[in-house]
VEXMARMI-422693 format. One line per 3 residues: their letters; for each residue z, y, x of C-alpha. Coordinates in nm, 3 decimals, always signed. Layout:
BEGIN
A	Z:Y:X ~ ...
% end
This chain:
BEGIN
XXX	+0.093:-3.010:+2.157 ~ -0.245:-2.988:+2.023 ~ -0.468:-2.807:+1.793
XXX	-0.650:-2.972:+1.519 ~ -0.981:-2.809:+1.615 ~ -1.099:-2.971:+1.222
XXX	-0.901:-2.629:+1.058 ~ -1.139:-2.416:+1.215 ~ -1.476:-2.628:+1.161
XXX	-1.676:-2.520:+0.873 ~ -1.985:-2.458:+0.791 ~ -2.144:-2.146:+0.886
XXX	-1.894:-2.037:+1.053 ~ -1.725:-2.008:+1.458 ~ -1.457:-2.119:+1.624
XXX	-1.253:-1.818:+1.709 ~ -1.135:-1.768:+2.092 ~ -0.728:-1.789:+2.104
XXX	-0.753:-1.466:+2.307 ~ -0.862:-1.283:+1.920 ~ -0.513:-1.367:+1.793
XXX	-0.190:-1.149:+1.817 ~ +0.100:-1.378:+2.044 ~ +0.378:-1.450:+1.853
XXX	+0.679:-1.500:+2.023 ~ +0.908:-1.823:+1.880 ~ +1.244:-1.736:+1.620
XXX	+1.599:-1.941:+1.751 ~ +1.648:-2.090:+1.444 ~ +1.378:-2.205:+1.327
XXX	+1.190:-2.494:+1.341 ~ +0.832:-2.561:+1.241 ~ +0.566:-2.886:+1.217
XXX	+0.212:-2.900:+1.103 ~ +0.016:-3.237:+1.064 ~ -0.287:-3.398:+0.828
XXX	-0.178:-3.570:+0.543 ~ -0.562:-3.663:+0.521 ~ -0.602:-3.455:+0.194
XXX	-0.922:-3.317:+0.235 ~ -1.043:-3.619:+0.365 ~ -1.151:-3.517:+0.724
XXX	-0.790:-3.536:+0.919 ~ -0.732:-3.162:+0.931 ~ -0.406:-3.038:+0.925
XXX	-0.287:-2.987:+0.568 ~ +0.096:-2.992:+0.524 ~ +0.329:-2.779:+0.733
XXX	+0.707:-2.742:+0.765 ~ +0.954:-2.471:+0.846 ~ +1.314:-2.550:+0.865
XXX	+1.625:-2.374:+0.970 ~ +1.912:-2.617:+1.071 ~ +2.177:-2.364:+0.997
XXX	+2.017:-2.233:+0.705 ~ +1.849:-1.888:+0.673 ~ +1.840:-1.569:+0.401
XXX	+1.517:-1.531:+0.243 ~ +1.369:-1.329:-0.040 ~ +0.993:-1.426:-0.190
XXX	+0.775:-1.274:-0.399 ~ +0.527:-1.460:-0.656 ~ +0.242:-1.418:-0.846
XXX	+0.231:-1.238:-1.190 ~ -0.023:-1.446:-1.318 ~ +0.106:-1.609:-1.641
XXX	+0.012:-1.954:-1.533 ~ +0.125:-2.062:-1.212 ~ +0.192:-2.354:-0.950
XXX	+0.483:-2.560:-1.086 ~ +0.639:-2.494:-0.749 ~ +0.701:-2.145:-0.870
XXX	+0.926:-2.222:-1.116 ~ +1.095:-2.517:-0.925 ~ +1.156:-2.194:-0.692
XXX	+1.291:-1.979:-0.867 ~ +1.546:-2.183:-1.030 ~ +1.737:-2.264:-0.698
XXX	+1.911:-1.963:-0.699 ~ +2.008:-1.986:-0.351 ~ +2.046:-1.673:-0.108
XXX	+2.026:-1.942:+0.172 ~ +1.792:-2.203:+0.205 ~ +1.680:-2.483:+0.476
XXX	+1.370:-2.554:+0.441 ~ +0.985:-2.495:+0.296 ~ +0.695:-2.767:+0.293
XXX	+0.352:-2.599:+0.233 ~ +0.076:-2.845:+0.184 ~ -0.308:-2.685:+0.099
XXX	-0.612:-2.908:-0.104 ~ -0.430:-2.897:-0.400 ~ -0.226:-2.614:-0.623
XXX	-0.009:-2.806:-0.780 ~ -0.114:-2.608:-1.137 ~ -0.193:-2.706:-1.464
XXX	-0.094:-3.086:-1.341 ~ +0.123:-3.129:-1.622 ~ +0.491:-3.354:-1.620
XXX	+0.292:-3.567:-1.328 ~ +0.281:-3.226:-1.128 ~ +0.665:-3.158:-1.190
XXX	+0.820:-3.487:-1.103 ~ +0.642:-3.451:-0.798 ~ +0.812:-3.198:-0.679
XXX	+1.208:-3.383:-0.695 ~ +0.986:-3.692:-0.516 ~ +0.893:-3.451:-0.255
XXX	+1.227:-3.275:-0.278 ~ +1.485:-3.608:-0.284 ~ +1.274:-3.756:-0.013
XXX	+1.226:-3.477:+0.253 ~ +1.595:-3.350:+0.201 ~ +1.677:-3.742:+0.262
XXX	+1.506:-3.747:+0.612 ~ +1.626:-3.376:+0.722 ~ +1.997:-3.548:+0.666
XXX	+1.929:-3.807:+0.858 ~ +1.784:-3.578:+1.133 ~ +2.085:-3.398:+1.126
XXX	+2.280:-3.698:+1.161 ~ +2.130:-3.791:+1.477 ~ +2.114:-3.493:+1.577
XXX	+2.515:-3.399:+1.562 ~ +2.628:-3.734:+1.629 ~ +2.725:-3.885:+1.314
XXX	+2.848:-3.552:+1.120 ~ +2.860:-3.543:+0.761 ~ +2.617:-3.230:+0.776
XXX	+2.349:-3.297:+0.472 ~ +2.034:-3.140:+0.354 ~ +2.034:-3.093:-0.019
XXX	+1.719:-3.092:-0.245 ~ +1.806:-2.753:-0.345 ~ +1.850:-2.636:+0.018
XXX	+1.448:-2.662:-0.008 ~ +1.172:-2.497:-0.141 ~ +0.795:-2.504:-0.161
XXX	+0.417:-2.381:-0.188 ~ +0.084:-2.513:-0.221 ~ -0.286:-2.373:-0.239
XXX	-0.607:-2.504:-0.307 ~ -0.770:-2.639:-0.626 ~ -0.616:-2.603:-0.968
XXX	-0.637:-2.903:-1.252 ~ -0.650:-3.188:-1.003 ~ -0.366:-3.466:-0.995
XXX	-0.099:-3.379:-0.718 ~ -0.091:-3.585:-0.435 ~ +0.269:-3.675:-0.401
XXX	+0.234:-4.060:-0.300 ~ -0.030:-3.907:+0.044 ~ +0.211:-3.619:+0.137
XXX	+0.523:-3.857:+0.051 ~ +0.441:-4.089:+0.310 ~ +0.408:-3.829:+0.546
XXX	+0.743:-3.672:+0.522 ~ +0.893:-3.865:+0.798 ~ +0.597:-3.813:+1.090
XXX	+0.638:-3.414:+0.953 ~ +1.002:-3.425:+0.996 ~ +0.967:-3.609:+1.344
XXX	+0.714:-3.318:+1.510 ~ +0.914:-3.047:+1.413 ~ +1.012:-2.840:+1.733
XXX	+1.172:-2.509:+1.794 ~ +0.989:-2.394:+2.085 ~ +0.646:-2.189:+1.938
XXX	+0.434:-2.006:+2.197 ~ +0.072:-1.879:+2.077 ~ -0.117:-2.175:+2.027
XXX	+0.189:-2.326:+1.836 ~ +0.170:-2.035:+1.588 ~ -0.207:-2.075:+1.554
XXX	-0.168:-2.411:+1.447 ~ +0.103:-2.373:+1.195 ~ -0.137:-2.109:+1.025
XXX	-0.433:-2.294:+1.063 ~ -0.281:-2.611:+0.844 ~ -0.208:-2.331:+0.564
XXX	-0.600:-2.252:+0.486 ~ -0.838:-2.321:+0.220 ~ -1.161:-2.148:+0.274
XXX	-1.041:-1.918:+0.556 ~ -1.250:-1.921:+0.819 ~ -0.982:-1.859:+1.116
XXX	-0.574:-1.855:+1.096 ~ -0.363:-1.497:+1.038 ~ -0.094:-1.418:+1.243
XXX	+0.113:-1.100:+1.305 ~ +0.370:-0.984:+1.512 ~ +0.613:-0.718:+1.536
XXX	+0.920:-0.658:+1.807 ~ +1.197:-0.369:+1.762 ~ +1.515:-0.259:+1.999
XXX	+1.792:-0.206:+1.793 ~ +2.126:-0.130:+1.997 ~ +2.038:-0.410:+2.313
XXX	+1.883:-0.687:+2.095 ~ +1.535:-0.741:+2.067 ~ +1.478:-0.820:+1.694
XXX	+1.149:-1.057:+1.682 ~ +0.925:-1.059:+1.306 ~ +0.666:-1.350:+1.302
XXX	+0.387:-1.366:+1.016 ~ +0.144:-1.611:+0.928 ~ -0.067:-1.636:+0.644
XXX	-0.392:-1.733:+0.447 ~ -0.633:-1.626:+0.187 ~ -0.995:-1.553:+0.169
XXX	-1.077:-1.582:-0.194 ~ -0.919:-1.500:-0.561 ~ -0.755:-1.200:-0.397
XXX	-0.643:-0.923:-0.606 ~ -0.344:-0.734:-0.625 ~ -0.027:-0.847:-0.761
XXX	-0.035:-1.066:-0.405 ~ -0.342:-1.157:-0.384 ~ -0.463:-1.498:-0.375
XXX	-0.265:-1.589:-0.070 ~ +0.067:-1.714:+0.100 ~ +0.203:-1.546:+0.366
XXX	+0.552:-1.646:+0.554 ~ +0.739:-1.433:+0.765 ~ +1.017:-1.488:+0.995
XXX	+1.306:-1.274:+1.205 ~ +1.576:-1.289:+1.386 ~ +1.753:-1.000:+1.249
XXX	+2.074:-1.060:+1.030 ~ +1.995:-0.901:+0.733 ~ +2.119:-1.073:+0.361
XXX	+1.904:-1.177:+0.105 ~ +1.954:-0.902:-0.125 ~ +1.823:-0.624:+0.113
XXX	+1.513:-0.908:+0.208 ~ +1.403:-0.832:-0.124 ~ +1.424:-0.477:-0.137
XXX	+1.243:-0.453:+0.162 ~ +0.960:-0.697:+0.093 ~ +0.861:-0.507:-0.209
XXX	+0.832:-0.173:-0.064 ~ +0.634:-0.346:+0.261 ~ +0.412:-0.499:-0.036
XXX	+0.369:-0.236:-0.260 ~ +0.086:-0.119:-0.016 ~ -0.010:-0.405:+0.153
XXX	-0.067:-0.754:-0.034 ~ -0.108:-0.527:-0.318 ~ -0.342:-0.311:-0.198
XXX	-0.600:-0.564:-0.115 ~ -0.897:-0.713:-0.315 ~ -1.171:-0.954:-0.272
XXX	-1.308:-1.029:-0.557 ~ -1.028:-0.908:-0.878 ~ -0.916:-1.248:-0.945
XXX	-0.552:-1.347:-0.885 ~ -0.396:-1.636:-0.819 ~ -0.185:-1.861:-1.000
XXX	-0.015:-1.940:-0.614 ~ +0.051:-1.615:-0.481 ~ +0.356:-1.628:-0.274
XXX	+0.490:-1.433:+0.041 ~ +0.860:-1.483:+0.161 ~ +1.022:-1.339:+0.429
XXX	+1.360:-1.565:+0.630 ~ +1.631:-1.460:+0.843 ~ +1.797:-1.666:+1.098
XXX	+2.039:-1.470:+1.103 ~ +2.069:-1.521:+1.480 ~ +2.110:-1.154:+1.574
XXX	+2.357:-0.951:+1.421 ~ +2.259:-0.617:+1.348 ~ +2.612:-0.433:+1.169
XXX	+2.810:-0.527:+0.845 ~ +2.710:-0.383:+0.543 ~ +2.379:-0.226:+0.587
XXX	+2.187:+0.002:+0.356 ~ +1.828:+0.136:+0.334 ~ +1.996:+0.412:+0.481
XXX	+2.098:+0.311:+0.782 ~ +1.885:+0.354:+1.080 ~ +1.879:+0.002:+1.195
XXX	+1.704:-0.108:+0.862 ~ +1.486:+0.195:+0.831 ~ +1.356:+0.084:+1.189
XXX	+1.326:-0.294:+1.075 ~ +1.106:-0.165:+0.768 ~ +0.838:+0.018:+0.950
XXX	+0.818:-0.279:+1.170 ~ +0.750:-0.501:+0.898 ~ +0.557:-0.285:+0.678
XXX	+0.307:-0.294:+1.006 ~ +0.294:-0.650:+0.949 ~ +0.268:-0.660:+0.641
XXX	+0.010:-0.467:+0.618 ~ -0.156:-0.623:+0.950 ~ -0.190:-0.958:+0.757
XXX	-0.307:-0.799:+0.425 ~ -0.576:-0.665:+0.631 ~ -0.672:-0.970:+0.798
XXX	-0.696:-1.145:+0.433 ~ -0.963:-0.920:+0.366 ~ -1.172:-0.914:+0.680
XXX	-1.164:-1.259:+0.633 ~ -1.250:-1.234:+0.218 ~ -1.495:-1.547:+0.126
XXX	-1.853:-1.439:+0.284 ~ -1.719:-1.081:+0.370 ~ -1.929:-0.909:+0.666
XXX	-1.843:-0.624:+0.631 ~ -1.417:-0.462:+0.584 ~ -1.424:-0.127:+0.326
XXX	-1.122:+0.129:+0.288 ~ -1.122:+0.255:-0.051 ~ -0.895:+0.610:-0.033
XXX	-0.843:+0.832:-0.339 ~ -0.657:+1.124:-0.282 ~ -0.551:+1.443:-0.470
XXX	-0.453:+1.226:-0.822 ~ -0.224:+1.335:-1.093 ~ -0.013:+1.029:-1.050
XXX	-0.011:+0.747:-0.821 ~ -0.088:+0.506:-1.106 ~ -0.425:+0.750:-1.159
XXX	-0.469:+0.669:-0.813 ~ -0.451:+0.312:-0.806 ~ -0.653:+0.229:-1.132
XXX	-0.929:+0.466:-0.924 ~ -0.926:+0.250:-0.628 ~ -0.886:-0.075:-0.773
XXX	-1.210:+0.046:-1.029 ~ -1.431:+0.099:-0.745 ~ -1.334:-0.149:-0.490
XXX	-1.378:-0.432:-0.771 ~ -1.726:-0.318:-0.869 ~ -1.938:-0.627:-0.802
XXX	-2.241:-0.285:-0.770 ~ -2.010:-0.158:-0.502 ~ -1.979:-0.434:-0.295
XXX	-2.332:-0.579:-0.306 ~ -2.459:-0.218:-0.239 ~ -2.231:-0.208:+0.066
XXX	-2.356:-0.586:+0.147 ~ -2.705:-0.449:+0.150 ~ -2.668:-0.137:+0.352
XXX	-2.789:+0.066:+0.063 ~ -2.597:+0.385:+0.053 ~ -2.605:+0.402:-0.364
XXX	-2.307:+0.648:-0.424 ~ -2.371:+0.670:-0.820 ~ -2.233:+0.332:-0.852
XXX	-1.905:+0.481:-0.717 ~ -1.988:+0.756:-0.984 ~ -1.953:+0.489:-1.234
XXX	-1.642:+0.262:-1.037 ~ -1.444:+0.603:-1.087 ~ -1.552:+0.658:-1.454
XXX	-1.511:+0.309:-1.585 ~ -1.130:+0.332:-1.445 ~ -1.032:+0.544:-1.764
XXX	-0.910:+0.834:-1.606 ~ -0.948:+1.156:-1.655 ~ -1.188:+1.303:-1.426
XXX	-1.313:+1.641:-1.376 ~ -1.669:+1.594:-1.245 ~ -1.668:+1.983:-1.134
XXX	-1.363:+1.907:-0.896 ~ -1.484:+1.527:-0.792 ~ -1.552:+1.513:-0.440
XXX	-1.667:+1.196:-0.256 ~ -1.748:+1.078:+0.125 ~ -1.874:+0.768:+0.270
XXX	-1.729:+0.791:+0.639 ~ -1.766:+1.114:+0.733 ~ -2.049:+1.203:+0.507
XXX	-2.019:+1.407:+0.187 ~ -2.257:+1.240:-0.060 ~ -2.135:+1.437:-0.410
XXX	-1.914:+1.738:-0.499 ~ -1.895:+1.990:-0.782 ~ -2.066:+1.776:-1.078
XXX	-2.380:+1.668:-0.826 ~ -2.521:+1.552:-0.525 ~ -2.441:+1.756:-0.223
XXX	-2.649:+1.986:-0.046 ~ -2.553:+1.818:+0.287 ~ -2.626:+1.492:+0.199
XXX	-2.882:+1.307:+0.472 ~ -2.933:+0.954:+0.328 ~ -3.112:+0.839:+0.675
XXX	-2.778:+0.900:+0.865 ~ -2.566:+0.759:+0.566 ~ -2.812:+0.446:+0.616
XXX	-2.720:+0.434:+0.989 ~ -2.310:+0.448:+0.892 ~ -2.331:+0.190:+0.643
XXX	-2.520:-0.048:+0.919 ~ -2.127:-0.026:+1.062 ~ -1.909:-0.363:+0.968
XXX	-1.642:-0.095:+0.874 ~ -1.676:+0.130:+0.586 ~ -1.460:+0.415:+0.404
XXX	-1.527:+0.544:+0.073 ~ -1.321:+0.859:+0.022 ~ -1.200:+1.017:-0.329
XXX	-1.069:+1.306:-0.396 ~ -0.998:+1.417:-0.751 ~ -0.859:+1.756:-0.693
XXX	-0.605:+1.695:-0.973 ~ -0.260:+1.644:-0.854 ~ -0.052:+1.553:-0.505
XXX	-0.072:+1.148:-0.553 ~ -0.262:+0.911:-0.324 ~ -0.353:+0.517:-0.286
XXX	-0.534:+0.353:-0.022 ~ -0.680:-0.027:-0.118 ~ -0.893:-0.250:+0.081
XXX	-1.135:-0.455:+0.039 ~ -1.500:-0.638:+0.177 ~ -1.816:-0.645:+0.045
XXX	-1.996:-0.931:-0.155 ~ -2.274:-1.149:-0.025 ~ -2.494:-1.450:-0.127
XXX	-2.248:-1.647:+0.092 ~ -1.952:-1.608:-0.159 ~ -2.203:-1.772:-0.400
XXX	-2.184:-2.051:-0.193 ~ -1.835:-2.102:-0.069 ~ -1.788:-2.110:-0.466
XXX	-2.037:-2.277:-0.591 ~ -1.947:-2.547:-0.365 ~ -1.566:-2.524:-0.348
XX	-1.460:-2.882:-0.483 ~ -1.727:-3.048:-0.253
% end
């Protein structure tokens, strides 16, 4: 196996050491393949493959964006609580491309569930076993507007089919992530391991985004995989709640994506009980575990946000609703005045004044009380009496920064993240198409 050292290769930026990255440990039952459909041009890896031979439960999540990928609808119209596989291919979004971008999705669909059959014939000896086109689903990322590619990633079906393997140690996982990026500069991966009874219950993560992140997913996909035997139903209970402050608390730059998509599969390889609840403790284990995750590979989205140097906690505390809290966040860590202040080292705390005032919430300046890091920089209508702008400078020289709110007005909190804004964002955007 090899890694196609062209998905980490960009300008400006350095290949990261495989020591960085989290192992992952491989998931019986599935199978995975990543190879270069030559869609950008340069022979990186660009389509990837995960399939499950005996079928898995999943549960996914999309994009509220009114205009989306015409995979997303293709999606959700399978109506299957068990599915066998999911082709992801990057370069292209597959949005606003029309009846040409639709029909190229039952191409894609007739011909890969064609060659999984025929795997599966050769695989059991002749059996009658069959891969239908609605045992598949799919996503894509990268520009919007441009014709689909179907007849380049058509043709590769078959050599994507042949690589897949079921055996995934580190560098395996590193690779599959790797063919899933746009203008990330290095691959996300996360992994979490619980005990429940004597079985080891395994949750793998991958996923990518650097740019058009906002809330409401983010710009991103993100696919995660376990062992666990849990049905689809309770998937998508608990994928919302890991969400709700994860891949939605994160922002780059406010805009979201018409591509957002994160889905989490069961093998369905370890049983676990009959009839579980979010009550019982098996599942309430299971959720932390992949709330950590979740919330792991959110993270990692934003460290790596389009020309991001430095990673910024925004945490507002004390609201009169978590809504309150939320818009507050959100307000602040979108301010382009924010971020370039915080790109700059420049310790300008009135342009959180005004993040928190444009969110249209009620604040009560008396009872306002903010901190960057541990320093108090305003409280009771004013600056404080504490504040020491040359050790503020040396705290905002850190590549970590946390800008704490507390509104004194209620018992509600919200914690978002997000990175700062430089002139390289300019140019990953300026240049994106090139």
């Amino acid at each position: 196996m090899t890694i196609n050292i062209k998905n980490f290769l960009k300008d400006k930026t350095k290949l990261s050491k495989m020591g960085e990255f989290q192992s992952l440990k491989q998931i019986d039952g599935l199978e995975m393949s990543a190879i270069s459909a030559d869609l950008y041009g340069d022979g990186r890896d660009d389509l990837a493959l995960f399939y499950f031979s005996k079928g898995a439960n999943y549960a996914t999540l999309t994009t509220s964006n009114s205009i989306t990928s015409e995979f997303i609808p293709w999606n959700n119209n399978s109506h299957k609580k068990i599915i066998k596989g999911l082709l992801v291919n990057t370069k292209n979004a597959n949005t606003f491309t029309g009846k040409q971008g639709k029909e190229s999705i039952d191409t894609l669909a007739k011909n890969l569930s064609r060659i999984l059959t025929l795997k599966e014939s050769k695989n059991r000896k002749g059996t009658n076993e069959t891969v239908k086109v609605k045992d598949l689903i799919f996503a894509s990322t990268g520009v919007i507007g441009e014709e689909y590619p179907v007849e380049k990633i058509k043709n590769n079906l078959s050599e994507l089919v042949e690589k897949l393997r079921s055996e995934h140690n580190k560098m395996y996982w590193i690779k599959i992530a790797s063919a899933i990026m746009t203008t990330d500069t290095k691959p996300k991966v996360a992994y979490e391991e619980i005990i429940i009874g004597d079985e080891l219950i395994k949750i793998s993560g991958v996923a990518k985004g650097s740019g058009m992140i906002a809330p409401n997913l983010a710009t991103m996909l993100s696919f995660i995989f376990t062992n666990a035997d849990i049905n689809s139903n309770l998937l998508k209970t608990l994928l919302k709640r890991s969400v709700a402050n994860s891949f939605n608390a994160i922002t780059v730059d406010s805009d979201q994506s018409t591509n957002d998509m994160v889905s989490i599969f069961s093998t369905r390889t370890i049983k676990i009980g009959q009839n579980l609840s979010l009550n019982d403790d098996a599942i309430q284990k299971f959720e932390i575990a992949l709330k950590k995750l979740c919330l792991n590979l959110a993270k990692q989205v934003v460290i790596d946000g389009e020309g991001a140097k430095k990673f910024v906690t925004v945490n507002v505390m004390n609201a009169k609703s978590l809504s309150s809290a939320k818009n507050v966040a959100f307000s602040v860590a979108n301010s382009p005045l924010v971020k370039t202040a915080i790109a700059g080292e420049d310790p300008n705390w009135g342009r959180i004044v005004m993040g928190i005032g444009k969110s249209g919430e009620i604040i009560d300046q008396k009872k306002l009380k903010i901190k960057i890091g541990n320093f108090v920089v305003a409280e009771n209508g004013k600056i404080s009496e504490s504040y020491d702008e040359k050790k503020l400078k040396e705290y905002m020289e850190w590549d970590s920064v946390e800008i704490e709110i507390n509104l004194k007005l209620g018992n509600d909190a919200f914690k978002c993240y997000t990175c700062d804004f430089t002139h390289d964002y300019i140019d990953i955007n300026a240049d994106y198409r090139n």
